[in-house]
VOPAGU-2260 file (C-alpha; in pm, 1 decimal, decimal comma):
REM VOPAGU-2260
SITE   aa  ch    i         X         Y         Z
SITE  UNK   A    0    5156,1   -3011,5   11096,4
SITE  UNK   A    1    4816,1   -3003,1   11218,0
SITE  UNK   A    2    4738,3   -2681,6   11245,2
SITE  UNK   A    3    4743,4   -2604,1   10900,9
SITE  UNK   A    4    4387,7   -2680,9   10759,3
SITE  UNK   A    5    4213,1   -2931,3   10563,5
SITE  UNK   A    6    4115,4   -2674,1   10270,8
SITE  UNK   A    7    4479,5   -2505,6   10217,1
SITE  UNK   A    8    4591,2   -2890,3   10133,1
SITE  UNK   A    9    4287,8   -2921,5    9882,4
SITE  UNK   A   10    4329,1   -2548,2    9675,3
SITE  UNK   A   11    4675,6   -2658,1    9613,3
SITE  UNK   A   12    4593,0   -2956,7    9520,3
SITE  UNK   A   13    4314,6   -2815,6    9263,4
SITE  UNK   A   14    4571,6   -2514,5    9174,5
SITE  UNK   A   15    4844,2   -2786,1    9091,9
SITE  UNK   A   16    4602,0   -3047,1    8923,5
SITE  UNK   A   17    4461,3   -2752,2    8683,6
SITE  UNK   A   18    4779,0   -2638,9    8613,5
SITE  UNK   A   19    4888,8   -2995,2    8467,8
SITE  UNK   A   20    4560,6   -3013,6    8312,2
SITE  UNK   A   21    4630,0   -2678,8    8119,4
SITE  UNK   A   22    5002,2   -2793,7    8006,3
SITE  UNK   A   23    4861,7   -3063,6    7911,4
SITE  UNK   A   24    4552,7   -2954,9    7680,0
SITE  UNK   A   25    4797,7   -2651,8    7522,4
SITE  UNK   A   26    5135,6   -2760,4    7475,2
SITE  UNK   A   27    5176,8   -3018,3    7173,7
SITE  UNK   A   28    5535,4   -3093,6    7276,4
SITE  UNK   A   29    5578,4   -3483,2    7453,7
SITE  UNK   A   30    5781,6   -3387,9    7720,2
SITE  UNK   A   31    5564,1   -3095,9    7820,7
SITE  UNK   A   32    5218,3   -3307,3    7790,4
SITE  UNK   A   33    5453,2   -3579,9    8058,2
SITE  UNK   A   34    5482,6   -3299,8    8265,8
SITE  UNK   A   35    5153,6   -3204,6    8326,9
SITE  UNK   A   36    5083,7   -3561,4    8369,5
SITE  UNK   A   37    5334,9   -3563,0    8630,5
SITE  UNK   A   38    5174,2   -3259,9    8751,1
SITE  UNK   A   39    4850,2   -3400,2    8800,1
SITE  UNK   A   40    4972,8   -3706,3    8956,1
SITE  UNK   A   41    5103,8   -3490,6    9234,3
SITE  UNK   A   42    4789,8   -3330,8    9313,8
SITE  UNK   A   43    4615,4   -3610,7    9328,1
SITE  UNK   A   44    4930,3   -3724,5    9633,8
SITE  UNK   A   45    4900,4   -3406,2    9773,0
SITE  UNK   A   46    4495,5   -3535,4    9842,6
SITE  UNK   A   47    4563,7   -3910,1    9937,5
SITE  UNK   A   48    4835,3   -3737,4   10208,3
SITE  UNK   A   49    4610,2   -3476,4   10329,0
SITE  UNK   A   50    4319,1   -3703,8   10389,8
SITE  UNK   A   51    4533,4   -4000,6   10525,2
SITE  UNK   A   52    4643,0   -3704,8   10823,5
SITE  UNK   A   53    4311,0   -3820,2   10965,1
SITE  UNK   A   54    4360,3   -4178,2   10954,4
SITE  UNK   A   55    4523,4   -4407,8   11193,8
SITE  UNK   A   56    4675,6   -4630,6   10957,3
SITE  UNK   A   57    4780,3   -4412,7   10737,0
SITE  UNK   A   58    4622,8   -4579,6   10391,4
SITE  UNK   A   59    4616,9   -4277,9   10195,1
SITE  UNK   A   60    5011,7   -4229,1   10266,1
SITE  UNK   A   61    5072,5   -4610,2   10150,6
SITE  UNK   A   62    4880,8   -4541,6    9818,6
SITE  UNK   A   63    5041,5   -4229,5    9761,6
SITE  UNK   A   64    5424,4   -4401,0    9784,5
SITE  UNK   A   65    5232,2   -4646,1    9487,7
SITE  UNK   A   66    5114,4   -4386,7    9268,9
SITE  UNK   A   67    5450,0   -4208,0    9302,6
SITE  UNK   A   68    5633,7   -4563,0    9206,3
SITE  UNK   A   69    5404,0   -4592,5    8903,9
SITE  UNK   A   70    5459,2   -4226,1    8811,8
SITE  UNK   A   71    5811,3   -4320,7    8815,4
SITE  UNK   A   72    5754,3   -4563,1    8597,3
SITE  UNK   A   73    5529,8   -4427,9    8316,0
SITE  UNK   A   74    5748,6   -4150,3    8301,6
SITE  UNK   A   75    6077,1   -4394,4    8240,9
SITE  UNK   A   76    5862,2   -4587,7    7992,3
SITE  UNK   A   77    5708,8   -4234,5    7760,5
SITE  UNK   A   78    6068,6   -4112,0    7791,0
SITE  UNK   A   79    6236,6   -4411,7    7634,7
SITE  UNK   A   80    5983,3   -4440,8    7387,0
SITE  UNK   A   81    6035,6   -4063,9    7300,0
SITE  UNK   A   82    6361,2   -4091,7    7276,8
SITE  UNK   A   83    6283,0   -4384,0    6994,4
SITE  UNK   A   84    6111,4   -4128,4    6790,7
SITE  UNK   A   85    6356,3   -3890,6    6798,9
């Protein structure tokens, strides 16, 4: 795994993060807009792991399983609450 570079990590993070962002700002349906949230969520793991590759400890892996978790989470909690509305 470390012979793929730093900068193939980081375009599909950005493709992935604008592509959230853009579901986001144009859909006006809930469980789209969660999606995109989701979406950017990823990409922002997809950074954390592809930086923490260079560390010893491995931090940025340990975050990411954290932001994943609370990911998890918000996406229970909108879901109920959508489900409310409806």
């Amino acid at each position: 795994m470390n012979d793929i570079p730093l900068s193939y990590f980081l375009i599909v993070s950005a493709l992935l993060f604008s592509l959230g962002l853009g579901i986001m700002l144009l859909k006006r349906n809930m469980i789209f807009v969660l999606m995109g949230i989701e979406l950017m969520l990823n990409a922002a793991n997809l950074n954390l792991i592809a930086f923490s590759r260079q560390d010893d400890q491995m931090q940025g892996m340990v975050f990411s399983v954290f932001v994943l978790v609370i990911g998890v989470c918000e996406m229970t909690i909108a879901l109920a609450i959508i489900l409310q509305v409806y």
